[in-house]
C-alpha positions in Angstrom: -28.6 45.2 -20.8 -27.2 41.9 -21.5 -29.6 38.8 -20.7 -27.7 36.0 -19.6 -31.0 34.2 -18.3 -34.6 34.8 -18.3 -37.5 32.2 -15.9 -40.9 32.5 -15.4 -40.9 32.1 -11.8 -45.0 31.8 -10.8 -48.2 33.3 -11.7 -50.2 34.9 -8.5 -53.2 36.6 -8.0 -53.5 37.6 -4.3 -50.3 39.5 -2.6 -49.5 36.3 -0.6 -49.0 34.5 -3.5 -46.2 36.8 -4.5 -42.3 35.4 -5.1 -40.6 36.5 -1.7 -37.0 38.0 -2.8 -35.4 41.3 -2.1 -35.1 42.2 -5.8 -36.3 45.2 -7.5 -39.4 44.7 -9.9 -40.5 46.2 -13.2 -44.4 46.4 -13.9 -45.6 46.3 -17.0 -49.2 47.5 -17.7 -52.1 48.1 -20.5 -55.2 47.6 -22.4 -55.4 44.2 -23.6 -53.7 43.4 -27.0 -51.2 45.9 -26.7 -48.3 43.2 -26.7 -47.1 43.2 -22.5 -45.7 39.5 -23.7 -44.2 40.6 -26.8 -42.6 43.6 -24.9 -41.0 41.0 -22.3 -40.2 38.4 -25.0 -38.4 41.8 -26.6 -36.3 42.6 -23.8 -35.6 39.1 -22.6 -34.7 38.5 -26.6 -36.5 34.8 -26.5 -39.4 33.8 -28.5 -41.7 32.2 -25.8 -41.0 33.2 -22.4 -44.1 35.3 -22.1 -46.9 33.1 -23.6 -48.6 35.6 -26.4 -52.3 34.9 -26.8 -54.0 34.6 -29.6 -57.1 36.4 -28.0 -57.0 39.3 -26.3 -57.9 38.9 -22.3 -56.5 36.3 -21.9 -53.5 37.1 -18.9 -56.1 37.0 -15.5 -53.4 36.9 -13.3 -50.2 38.3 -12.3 -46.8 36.5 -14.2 -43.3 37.1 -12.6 -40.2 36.6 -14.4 -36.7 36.5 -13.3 -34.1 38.2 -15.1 -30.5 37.7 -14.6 -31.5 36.8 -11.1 -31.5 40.9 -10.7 -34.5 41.7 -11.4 -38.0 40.7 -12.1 -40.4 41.4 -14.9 -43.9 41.9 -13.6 -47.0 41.3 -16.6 -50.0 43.1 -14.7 -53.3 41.9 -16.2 -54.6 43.2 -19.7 -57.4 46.1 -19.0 -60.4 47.1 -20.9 -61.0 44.1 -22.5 -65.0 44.2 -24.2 -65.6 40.7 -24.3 -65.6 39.8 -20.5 -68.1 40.2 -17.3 -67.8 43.6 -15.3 -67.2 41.5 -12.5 -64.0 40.2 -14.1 -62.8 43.4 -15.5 -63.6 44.9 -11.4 -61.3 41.6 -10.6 -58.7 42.4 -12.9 -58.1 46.1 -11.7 -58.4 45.8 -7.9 -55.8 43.1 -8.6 -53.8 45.6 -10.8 -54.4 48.4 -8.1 -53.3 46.1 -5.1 -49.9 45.2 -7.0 -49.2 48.9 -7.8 -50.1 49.9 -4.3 -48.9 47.4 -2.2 -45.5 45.8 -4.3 -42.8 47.7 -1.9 -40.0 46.1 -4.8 -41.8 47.7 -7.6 -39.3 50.4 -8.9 -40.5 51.5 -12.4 -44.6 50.6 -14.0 -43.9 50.6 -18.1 -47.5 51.5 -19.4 -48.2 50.5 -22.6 -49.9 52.1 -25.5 -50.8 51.1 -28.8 -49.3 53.6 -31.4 -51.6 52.5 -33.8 -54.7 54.3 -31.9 -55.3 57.1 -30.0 -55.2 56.0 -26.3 -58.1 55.1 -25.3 -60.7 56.0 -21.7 -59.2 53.4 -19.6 -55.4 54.1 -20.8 -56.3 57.4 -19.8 -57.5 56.9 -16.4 -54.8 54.6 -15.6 -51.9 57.4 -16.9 -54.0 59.7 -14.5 -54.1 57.5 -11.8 -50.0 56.3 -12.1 -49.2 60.2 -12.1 -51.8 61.4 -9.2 -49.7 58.2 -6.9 -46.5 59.9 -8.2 -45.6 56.3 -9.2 -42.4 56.0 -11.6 -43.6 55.6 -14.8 -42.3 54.7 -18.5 -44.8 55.4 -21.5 -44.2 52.8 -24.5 -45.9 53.0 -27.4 -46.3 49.4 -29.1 -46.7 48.1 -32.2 -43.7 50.3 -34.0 -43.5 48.2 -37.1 -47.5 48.2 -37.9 -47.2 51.5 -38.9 -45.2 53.8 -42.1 -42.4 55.4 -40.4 -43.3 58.7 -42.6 -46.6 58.4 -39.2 -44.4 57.9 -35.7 -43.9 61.4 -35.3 -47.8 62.4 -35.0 -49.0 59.4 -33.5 -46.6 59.8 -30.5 -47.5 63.6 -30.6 -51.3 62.5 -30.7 -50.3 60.1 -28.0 -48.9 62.7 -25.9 -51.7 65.1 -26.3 -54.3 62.8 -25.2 -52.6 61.8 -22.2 -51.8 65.3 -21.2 -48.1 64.1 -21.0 -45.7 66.6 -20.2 -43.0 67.1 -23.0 -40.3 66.3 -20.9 -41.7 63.0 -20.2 -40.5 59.3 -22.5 -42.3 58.0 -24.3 -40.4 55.2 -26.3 -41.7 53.9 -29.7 -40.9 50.0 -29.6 -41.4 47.1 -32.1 -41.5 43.0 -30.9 -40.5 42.4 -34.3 -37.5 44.9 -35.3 -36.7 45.1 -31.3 -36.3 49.1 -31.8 -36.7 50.8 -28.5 -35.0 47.6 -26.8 -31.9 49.7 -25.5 -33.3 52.7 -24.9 -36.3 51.1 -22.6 -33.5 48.7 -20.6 -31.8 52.2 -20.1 -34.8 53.9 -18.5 -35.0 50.5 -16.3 -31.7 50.7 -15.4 -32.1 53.9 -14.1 -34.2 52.9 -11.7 -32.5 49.9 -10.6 -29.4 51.7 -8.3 
């Protein structure tokens, strides 16, 4: 996809808060520290349209993002984060879970996973819980660059087996900093936008 223009539109936390627009929305979800603002900075190609922390944790709220006034970009909170209360992290998923239930312009949920690391119990439940709702889903494995290439092979099969994924399911390798797997995950999104 080409960009011709990329906004942050709002940040919301409760459904009323939402943008009101008739356009279709892409979700993105994961642990936190898996790079959901590098991925959108990636596929927007700017630098600083999705502010990236410098701890993990630290998206507590829902960010919209207009692209090419078609479509928006959707950064879901950041799950499974240690280093918060279990009230927060109980926050953070009803808020995740009302988004994904509720969103009737949510077309496609890209789930990320580090490829560094085997997935972990809460990337788990939520791949169960995206595939039990039948929800549309894109598996993206962050982080490409951190690792030898002679390694992508068996970490995404590693990936797959933990998940249970079935093998004719994507899962797209990406890196923030090459942008490999930029085309190929605008193609799934596409897909999904007709």
């Amino acid at each position: 996809m080409q960009i011709k223009s990329a906004d942050y539109i709002l940040t919301a936390v409760r459904p009323d808060q939402y943008p009101v627009h008739d356009r279709p929305e892409i979700a993105l979800v994961g642990r936190s520290n898996v790079g959901k603002s590098s991925i959108i900075n990636g596929l927007v190609n700017r630098k600083n349209l999705a502010r990236v922390a410098a701890t993990p944790g630290k998206t507590r709220e829902i960010n919209f993002y207009k692209v090419n006034n078609t479509l928006y970009l959707v950064d879901l909170p950041g799950y499974g984060y240690a280093k918060v209360s279990k009230t927060a992290k109980e926050s953070w998923a009803e808020m995740i879970e009302t988004y994904l239930n509720t969103r009737p312009h949510l077309r496609l949920t890209l789930m990320l996973v580090d490829i560094r690391h085997n997935p972990t119990a809460d990337d788990q439940t939520m791949y169960q819980w995206l595939a039990g709702q039948d929800k549309p889903r894109l598996l993206v494995a962050s982080k490409l660059d951190k690792i030898p290439v002679s390694q992508v092979g068996q970490r995404l099969q590693e990936i797959r087996a933990v998940l249970g994924m079935d093998s004719a399911e994507s899962l797209i390798p990406f890196s923030a900093v090459t942008k490999q797997g930029r085309n190929e995950i605008w193609a799934q999104i596409e897909s999904y936008l007709g």
